[in-house]
C-alpha positions as CSV (number, residue, x, y, z in Angstrom):
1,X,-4.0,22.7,-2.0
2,X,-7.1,21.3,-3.3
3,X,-9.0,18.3,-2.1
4,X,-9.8,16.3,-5.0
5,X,-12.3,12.9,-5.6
6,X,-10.4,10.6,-8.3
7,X,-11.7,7.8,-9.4
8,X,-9.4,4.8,-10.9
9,X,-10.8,1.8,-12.6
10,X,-9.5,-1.5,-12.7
11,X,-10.3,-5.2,-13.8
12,X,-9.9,-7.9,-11.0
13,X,-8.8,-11.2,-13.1
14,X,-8.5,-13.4,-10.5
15,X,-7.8,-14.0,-7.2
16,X,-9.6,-11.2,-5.3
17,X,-11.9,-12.5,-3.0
18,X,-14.2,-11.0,-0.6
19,X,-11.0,-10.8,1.8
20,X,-8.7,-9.5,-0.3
21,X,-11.4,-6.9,-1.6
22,X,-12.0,-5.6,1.9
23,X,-8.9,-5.7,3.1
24,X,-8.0,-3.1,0.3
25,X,-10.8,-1.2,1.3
26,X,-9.6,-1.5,5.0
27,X,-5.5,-0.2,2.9
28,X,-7.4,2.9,1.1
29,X,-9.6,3.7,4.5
30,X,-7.2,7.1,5.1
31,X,-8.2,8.3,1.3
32,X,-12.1,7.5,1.6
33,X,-14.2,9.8,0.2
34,X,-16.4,9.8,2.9
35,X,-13.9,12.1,4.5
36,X,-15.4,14.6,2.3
37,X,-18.4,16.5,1.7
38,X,-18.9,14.9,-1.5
39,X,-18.0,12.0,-0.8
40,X,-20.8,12.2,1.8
41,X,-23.5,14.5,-0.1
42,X,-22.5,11.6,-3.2
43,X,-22.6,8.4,-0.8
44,X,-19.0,7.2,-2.6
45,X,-17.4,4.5,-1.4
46,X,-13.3,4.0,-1.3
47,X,-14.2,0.5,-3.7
48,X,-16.9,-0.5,-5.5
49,X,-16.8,-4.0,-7.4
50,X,-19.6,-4.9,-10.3
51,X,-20.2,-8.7,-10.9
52,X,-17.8,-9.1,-13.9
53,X,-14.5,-8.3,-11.8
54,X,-14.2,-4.9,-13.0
55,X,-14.0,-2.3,-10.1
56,X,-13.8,1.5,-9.1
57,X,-11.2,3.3,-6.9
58,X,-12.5,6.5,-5.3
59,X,-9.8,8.4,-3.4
60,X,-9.4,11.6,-1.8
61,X,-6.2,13.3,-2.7
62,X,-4.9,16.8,-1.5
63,X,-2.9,18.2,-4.8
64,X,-2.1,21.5,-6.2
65,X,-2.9,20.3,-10.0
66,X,-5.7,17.8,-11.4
67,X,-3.0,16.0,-12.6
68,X,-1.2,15.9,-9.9
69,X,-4.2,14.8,-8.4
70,X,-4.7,12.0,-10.4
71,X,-0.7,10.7,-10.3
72,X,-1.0,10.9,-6.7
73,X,-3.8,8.8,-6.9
74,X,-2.8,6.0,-8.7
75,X,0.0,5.6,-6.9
76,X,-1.6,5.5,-3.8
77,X,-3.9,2.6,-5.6
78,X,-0.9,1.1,-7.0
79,X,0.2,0.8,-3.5
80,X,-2.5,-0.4,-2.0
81,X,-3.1,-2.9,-4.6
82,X,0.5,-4.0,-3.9
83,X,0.1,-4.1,0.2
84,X,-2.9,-7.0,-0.2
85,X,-0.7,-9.0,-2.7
86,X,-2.5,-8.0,-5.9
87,X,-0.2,-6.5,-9.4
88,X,-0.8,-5.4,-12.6
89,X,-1.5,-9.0,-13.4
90,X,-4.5,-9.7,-10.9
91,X,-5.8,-6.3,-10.9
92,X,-4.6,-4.0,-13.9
93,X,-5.8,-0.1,-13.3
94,X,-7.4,2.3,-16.1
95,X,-6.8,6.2,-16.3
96,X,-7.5,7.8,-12.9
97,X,-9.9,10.7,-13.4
98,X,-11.3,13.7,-11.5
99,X,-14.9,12.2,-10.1
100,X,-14.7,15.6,-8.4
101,X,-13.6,18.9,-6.3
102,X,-14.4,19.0,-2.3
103,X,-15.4,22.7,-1.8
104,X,-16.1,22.1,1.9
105,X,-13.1,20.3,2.9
């Protein structure tokens, strides 16, 4: 298994406050990429949110594949979105993408 940094990119269209937006980061804490040594080296943080809504996803994700990686997670995003009471309406996602590969685990 590989430990890989994915980022996922999304648009918040309403409705995601300051509350909502750290209780998400408080749902993704277990896939922060701070966990990793790029994450750390790179200063990532789980969400990052620009003025105009839109906003980044980084997650850690252990996967055999870079697509597998990137499945993986979305769905944990998905999910997480989900657990705060946010869908594909309020907060629709973009591609996930490899940000990058933790060599030092």
């Amino acid at each position: 298994m590989t430990t890989y940094v994915i980022s996922v990119p999304g648009t918040f269209t309403g409705g995601a406050g300051p509350e909502t937006q750290a209780e998400l980061a408080r749902t993704l804490r277990p896939a922060d990429p701070h966990h990793t040594h790029l994450g750390n080296e790179e200063d990532l943080d789980v969400l990052a949110v620009n003025d105009d809504g839109t906003f980044t996803l980084r997650l850690t994700v252990d996967a055999h594949s870079g697509p597998e990686a990137e499945r993986e997670a979305r769905r944990l995003a998905e999910a997480a979105l989900n657990a705060v009471g946010l869908d594909d309406g309020s907060a629709p996602l973009g591609p996930a993408v490899i940000t990058g590969i933790d060599s030092d685990g």
